[in-house]
C-alpha positions in Angstrom: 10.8 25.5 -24.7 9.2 27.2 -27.6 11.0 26.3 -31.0 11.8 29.2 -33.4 12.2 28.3 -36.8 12.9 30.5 -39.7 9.8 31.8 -41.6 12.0 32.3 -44.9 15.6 31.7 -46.5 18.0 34.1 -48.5 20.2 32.2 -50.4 21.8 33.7 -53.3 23.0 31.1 -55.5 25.5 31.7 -58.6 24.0 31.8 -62.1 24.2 27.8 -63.3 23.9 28.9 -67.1 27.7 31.4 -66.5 29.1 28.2 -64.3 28.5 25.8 -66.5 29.8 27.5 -69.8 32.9 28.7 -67.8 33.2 25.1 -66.5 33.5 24.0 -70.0 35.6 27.1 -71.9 34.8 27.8 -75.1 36.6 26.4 -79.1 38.4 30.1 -78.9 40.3 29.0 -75.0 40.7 25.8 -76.5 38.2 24.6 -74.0 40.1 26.1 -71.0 39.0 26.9 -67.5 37.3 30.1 -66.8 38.0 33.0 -64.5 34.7 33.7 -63.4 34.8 30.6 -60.6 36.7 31.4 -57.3 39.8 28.9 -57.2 40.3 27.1 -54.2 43.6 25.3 -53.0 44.0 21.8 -52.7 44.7 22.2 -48.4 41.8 24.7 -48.9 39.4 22.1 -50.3 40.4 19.7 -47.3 39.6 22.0 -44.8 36.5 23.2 -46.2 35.4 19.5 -46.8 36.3 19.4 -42.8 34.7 22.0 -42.0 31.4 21.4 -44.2 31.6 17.2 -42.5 31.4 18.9 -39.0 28.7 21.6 -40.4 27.0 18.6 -41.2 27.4 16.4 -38.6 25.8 19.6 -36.3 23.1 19.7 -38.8 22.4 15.9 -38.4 22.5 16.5 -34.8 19.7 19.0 -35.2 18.1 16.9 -37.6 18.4 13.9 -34.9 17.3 16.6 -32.1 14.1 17.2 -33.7 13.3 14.0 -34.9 13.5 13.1 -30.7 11.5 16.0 -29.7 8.9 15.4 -32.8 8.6 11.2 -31.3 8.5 13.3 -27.8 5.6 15.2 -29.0 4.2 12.4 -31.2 4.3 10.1 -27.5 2.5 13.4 -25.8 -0.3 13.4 -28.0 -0.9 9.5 -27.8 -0.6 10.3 -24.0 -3.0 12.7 -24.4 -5.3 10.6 -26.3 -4.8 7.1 -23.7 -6.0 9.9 -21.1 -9.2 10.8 -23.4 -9.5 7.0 -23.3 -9.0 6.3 -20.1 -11.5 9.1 -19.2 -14.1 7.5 -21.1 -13.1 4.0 -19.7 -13.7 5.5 -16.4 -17.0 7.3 -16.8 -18.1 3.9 -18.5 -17.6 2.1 -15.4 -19.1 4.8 -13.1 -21.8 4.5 -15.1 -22.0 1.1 -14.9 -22.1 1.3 -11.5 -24.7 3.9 -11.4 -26.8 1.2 -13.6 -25.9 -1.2 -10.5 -27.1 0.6 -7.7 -30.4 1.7 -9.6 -30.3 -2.0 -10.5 -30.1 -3.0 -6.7 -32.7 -0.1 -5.8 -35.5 -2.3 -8.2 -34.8 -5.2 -6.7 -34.9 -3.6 -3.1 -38.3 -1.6 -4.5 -39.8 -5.3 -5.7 -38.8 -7.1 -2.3 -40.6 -4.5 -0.7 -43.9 -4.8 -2.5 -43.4 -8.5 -2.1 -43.5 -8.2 1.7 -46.2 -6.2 1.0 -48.1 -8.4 -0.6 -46.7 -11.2 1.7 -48.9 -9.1 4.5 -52.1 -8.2 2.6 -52.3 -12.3 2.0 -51.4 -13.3 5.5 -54.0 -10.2 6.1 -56.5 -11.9 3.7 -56.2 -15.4 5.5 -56.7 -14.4 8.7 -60.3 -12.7 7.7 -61.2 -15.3 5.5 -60.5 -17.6 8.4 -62.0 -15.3 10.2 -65.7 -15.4 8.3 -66.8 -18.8 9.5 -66.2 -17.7 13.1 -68.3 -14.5 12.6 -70.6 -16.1 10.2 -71.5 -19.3 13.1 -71.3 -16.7 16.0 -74.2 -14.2 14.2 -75.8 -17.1 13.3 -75.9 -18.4 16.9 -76.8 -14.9 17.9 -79.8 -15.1 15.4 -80.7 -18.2 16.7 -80.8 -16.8 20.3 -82.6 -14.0 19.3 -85.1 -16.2 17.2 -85.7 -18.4 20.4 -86.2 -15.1 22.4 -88.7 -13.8 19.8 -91.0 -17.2 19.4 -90.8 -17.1 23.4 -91.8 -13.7 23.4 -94.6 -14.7 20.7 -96.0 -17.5 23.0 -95.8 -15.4 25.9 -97.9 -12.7 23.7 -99.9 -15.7 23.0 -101.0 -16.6 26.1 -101.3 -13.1 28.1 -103.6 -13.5 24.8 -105.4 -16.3 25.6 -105.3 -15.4 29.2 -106.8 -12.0 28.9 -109.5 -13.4 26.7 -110.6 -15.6 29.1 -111.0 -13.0 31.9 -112.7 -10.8 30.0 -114.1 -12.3 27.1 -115.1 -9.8 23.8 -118.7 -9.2 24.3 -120.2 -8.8 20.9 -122.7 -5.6 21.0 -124.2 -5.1 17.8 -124.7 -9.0 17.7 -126.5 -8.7 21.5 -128.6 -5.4 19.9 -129.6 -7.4 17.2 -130.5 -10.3 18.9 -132.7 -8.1 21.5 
């Protein structure tokens, strides 16, 4: 409903100054009324009072009219403004929850890296359990090997000795000098 109002008034309104010294007379009219204002009849008067009170009463009406529309448009705006607030009220809490869910995705990221490390110790444990099994087990092997090796040196030994007493060194240049 678009409201028209009036961008100017014309009103043409008698000369005050005339009026008032017409309202008054002058020494020479011994102060009598004027011809210059209109007369109006008593019954006139009455109906023109009736008329202006319902003139007026229209008027208030308007006057009552607008100041509704003005507290509609006032109520509008503060509508407007509760929905600018709720808006923000609303993206506040979807951000909060945005903040919750990258809250939740940490916590999910940290229980992962603490299974993690939950593994590499049970990992750890298990070889460092592990060492004293290897470590007795190579040293047993060692040992083994070290048994094999001094047999191996006494069997050297005595395809030594044996050999040297079959056929004993036969020193030449000791024989030459001695013949």
């Amino acid at each position: 409903m678009p409201i028209q109002l009036p961008q100017n008034f014309d009103i043409n309104l008698p000369d005050f100054n005339e009026l008032a010294s017409d309202a008054i007379g002058s020494p020479e009219s011994g102060f009598a009324p004027g011809n210059r204002i209109v007369r109006t009849s008593d019954a006139a008067r009455e109906e023109h009072a009736q008329v202006y009170r319902e003139q007026m009463n229209t008027i208030e009406n308007l006057t009552d009219g607008i100041k509704l529309v003005t507290k509609i448009v006032k109520a509008g705006v503060e509508a407007t403004t509760l929905g600018q607030t709720l808006m923000k009220y609303q993206t506040g809490m979807q951000n909060i929850r945005t903040e919750g869910v990258n809250l939740q995705k940490a916590q999910t990221r940290t229980q992962i890296a603490e299974a993690e490390l939950g593994q590499l110790q049970l990992k750890l444990g298990f070889e460092t359990n592990k060492l004293p099994v290897l470590e007795r087990g190579y040293a047993a092997k060692l040992q083994g090997l070290q048994v094999q090796a001094d047999m191996a040196e006494r069997e050297t030994e005595r395809l030594i000795l044996e050999r040297d007493t079959r056929f004993p060194l036969i020193d030449v240049q000791a024989l030459r000098q001695a013949a």
